[in-house]
Structures are given as structure tokens and as C-alpha cells.
C-alpha positions as CSV (number, residue, x, y, z in Angstrom):
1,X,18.2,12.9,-1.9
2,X,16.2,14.4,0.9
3,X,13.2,13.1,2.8
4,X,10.0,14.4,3.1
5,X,7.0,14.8,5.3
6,X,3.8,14.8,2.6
7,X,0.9,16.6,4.6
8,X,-2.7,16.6,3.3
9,X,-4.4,19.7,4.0
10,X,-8.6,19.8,4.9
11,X,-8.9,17.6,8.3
12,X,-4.9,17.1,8.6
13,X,-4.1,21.3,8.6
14,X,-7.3,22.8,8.9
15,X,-10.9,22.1,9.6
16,X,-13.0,20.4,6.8
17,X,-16.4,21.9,5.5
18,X,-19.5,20.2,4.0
19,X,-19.4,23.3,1.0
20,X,-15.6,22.8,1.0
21,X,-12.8,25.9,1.9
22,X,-13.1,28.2,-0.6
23,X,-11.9,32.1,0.6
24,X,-9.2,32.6,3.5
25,X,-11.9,33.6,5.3
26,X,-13.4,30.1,5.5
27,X,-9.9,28.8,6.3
28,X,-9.7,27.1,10.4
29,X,-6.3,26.0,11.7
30,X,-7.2,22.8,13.8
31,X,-6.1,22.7,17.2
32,X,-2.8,21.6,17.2
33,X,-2.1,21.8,14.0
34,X,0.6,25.4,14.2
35,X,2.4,23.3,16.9
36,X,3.0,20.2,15.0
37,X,4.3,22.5,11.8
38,X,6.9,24.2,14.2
39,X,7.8,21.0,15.3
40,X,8.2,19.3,11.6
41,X,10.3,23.3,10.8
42,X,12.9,22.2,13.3
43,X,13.8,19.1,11.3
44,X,15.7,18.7,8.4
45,X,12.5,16.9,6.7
46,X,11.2,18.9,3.7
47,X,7.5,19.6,4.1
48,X,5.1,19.4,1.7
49,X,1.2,19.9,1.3
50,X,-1.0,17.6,-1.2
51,X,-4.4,18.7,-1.9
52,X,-7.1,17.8,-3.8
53,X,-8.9,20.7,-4.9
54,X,-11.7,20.2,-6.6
55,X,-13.5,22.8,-6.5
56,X,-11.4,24.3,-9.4
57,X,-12.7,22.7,-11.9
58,X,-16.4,22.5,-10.6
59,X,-16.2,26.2,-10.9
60,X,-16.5,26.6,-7.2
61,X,-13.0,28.8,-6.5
62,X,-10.3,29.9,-8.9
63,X,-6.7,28.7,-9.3
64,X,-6.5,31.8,-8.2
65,X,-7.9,32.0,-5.3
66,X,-6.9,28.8,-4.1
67,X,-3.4,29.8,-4.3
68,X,-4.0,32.8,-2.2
69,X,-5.4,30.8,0.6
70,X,-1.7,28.6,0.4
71,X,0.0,31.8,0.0
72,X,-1.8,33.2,3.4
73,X,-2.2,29.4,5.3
74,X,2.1,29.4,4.3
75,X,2.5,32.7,5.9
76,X,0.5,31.9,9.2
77,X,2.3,28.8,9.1
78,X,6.0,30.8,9.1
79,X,4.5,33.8,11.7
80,X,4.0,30.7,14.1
81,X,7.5,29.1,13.9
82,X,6.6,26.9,11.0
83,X,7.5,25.8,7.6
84,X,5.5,25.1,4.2
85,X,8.5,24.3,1.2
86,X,6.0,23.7,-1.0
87,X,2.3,23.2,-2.3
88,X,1.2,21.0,-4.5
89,X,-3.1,20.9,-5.5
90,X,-4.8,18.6,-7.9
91,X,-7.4,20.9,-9.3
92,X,-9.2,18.0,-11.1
93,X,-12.8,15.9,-10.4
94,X,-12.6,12.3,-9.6
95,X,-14.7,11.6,-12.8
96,X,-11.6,12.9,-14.8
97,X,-9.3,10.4,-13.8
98,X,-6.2,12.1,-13.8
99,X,-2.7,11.0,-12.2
100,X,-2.7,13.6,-9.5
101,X,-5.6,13.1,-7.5
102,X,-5.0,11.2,-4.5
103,X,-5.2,8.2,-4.3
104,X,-2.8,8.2,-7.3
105,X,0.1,9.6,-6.2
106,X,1.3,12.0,-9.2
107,X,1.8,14.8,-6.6
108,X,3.9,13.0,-4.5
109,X,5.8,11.2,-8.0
110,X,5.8,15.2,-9.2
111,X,7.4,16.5,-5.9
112,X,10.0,14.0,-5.8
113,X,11.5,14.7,-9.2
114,X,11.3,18.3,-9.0
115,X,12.7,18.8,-5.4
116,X,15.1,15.6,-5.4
117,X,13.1,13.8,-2.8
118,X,13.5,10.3,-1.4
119,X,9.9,8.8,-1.1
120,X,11.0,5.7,0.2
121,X,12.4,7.2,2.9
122,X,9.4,9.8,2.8
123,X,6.0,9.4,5.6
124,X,2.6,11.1,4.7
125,X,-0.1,12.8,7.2
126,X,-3.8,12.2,6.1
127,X,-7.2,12.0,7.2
128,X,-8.4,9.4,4.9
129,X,-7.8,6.4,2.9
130,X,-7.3,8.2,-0.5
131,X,-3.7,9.6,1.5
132,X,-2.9,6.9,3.1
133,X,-3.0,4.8,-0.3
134,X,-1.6,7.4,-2.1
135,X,1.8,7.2,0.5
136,X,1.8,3.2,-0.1
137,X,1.5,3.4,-3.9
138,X,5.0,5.2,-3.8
139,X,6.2,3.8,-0.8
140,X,5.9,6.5,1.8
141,X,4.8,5.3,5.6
142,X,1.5,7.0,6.0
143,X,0.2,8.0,9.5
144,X,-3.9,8.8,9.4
145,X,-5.1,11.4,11.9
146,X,-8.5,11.3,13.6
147,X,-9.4,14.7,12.9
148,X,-11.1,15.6,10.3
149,X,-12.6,12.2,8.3
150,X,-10.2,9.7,10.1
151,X,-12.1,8.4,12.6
152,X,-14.8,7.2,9.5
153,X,-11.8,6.3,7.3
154,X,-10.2,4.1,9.6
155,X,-12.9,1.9,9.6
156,X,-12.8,2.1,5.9
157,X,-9.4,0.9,6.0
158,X,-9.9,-2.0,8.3
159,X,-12.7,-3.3,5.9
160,X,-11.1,-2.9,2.8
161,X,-7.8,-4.6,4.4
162,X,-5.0,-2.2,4.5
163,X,-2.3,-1.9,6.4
164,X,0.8,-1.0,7.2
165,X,0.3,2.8,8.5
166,X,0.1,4.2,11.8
167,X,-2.8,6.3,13.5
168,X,-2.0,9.7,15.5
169,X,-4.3,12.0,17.2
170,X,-3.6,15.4,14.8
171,X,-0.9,16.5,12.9
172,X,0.7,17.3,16.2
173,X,0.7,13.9,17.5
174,X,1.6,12.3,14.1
175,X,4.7,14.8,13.8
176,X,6.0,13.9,17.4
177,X,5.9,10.1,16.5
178,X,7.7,10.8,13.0
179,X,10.4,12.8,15.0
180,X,10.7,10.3,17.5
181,X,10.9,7.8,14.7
182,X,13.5,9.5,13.0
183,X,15.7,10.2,16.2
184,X,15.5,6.3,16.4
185,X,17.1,5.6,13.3
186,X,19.9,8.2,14.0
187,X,20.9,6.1,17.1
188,X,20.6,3.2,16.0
189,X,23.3,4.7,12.7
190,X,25.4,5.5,15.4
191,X,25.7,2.2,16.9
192,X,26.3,0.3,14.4
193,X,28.8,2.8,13.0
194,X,30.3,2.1,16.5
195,X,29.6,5.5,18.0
196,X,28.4,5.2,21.5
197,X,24.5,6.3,22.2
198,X,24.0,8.8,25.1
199,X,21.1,8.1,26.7
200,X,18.8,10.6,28.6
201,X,18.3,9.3,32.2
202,X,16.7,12.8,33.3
203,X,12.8,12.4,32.6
């Protein structure tokens, strides 16, 4: 089973508006956000984007033309040395209680079992609690961004009590700790395999 990197999209990939992303032509990269994709592209970590979306069913944008602005967003993403494997968008209102809107984590439960992923082995990028709760529930380690609604969604985590995640600047900062993370864990397999580290004196 591989692991994956879960990434949210509005705040984590691109900026968030008040009357929500609804054409391509609304759609902002965030600074940083291309180089932190090419970074996650050079790993062997599937990468996935979970989004809520509703704006489907409030009739705001099509399924339609939601999927063209992934199909265009995954395109920018590859023309600047990155790599989307898959997107996966709850289309439903937090009224309707389904199982894929984040916090739940049917996405995540959805992407596993088609794409033979190891979510405990798994991290998620978010900007707010719903993502990072939506990681714990199926035992991913969340890191929260401050772009986007971080910064007022860390707060909401620290009163409500949850922990266990880390906090990154942007996507780019949040993929460089992951990497570094999982470099870490490949020496230390080495060791105690009984492989000798090399260690990098030079910087």
C-alpha cells in the first residue's frame, strides 16, 4: 500500500474568496503553492486533493464546471513540475450530512480503497479544523497552513482542544517538513537494518 499526501484545496492551493471559486478565471495559485507541488512530484507520495464544494448543490457552479477548473488547476500544476493523481470534491451542503464532507473523512476512506492507500501512514495539508480533523478521524498526521483561514482556525483548534498536528507556513513549507520527515524515517530504516547513514557535513 502506498502513502499519500491529502491536500485541501481553497487557502492550502489557491486563494480563498468570500463568493467562493467558481470559473478558472476566479482561480489564484498562492504564493508558493507550484513550488511545494514540484516538491511533493519528486516523491514517491501519491497526491491527492479533497475539497468541499458546495457550491454544487447550492446551484452556484456545475459538476461540470468544477471539474474543469481541476482539470485546468491539474494541468498548471504538471506545466510547473508538479503532480495532481487525483481529485476528489464533496459536492454536498453541511445541512445534508453526508460522509464526504470534511470533517468526515469519506474522501480520504474513498481514496484509500480505490487507489490502495495507507492512511496511517498518510499526512494531510489544510487550512482549517474541518481538515485537520478529518486526517485524525482516519489516522493521517495533519499539518494546518496559515494561509488562507489558518491563522483563525488555529485558534479554533487550541480552544476546542485538539492536537496532535503540526503548523507550516503554506503548502510549501508544510511539503518541505513532510519530506524531511519522511527522509528521517528512511535513515533511521537503514540503521536499524544495520546499513550505515551518510551524513551530509557540507551545509
Amino acid at each position: 500500500m502506498r502513502q499519500a499526501i491529502f491536500i485541501d484545496r481553497d487557502g492550502v492551493i489557491c486563494h480563498n474568496r468570500n463568493d467562493h471559486v467558481k470559473s478558472w478565471e476566479e482561480f489564484r495559485f498562492l504564493p508558493q503553492a507550484l513550488d511545494g507541488l514540484a516538491q511533493l512530484a519528486r516523491s514517491d507520495l501519491s497526491i491527492v486533493v479533497v475539497t468541499n464544494q458546495a457550491i454544487i448543490n447550492r446551484h452556484m457552479a456545475s459538476v461540470e464546471e468544477v471539474e474543469e477548473i481541476h482539470a485546468r488547476m491539474v494541468q498548471a500544476i504538471a506545466e510547473a513540475g508538479g503532480r495532481v493523481d487525483r481529485v476528489m470534491f464533496c459536492p454536498h451542503r453541511p445541512e445534508e450530512n453526508c460522509s464526504c464532507r470534511k470533517p468526515k473523512p469519506g474522501l480520504l476512506l474513498r481514496a484509500a480503497e480505490e487507489m490502495g492507500l495507507d492512511l496511517a501512514h498518510s499526512y494531510l495539508i489544510g487550512d482549517a479544523e474541518a481538515d485537520v480533523l478529518a486526517g485524525q478521524a482516519v489516522g493521517c498526521y495533519p499539518y494546518l497552513v496559515l494561509t488562507g483561514r489558518g491563522t483563525r482556525q488555529l485558534l479554533r483548534l487550541w480552544r476546542h482542544g485538539v492536537r496532535g498536528f503540526s503548523v507550516a507556513l503554506n503548502l510549501n513549507s508544510a511539503a518541505s517538513a513532510i519530506l524531511r520527515r519522511e527522509a528521517r524515517k528512511g535513515s533511521l530504516a537503514c540503521q536499524s537494518a544495520g546499513h550505515p547513514t551518510v551524513l551530509d557535513r557540507s551545509a
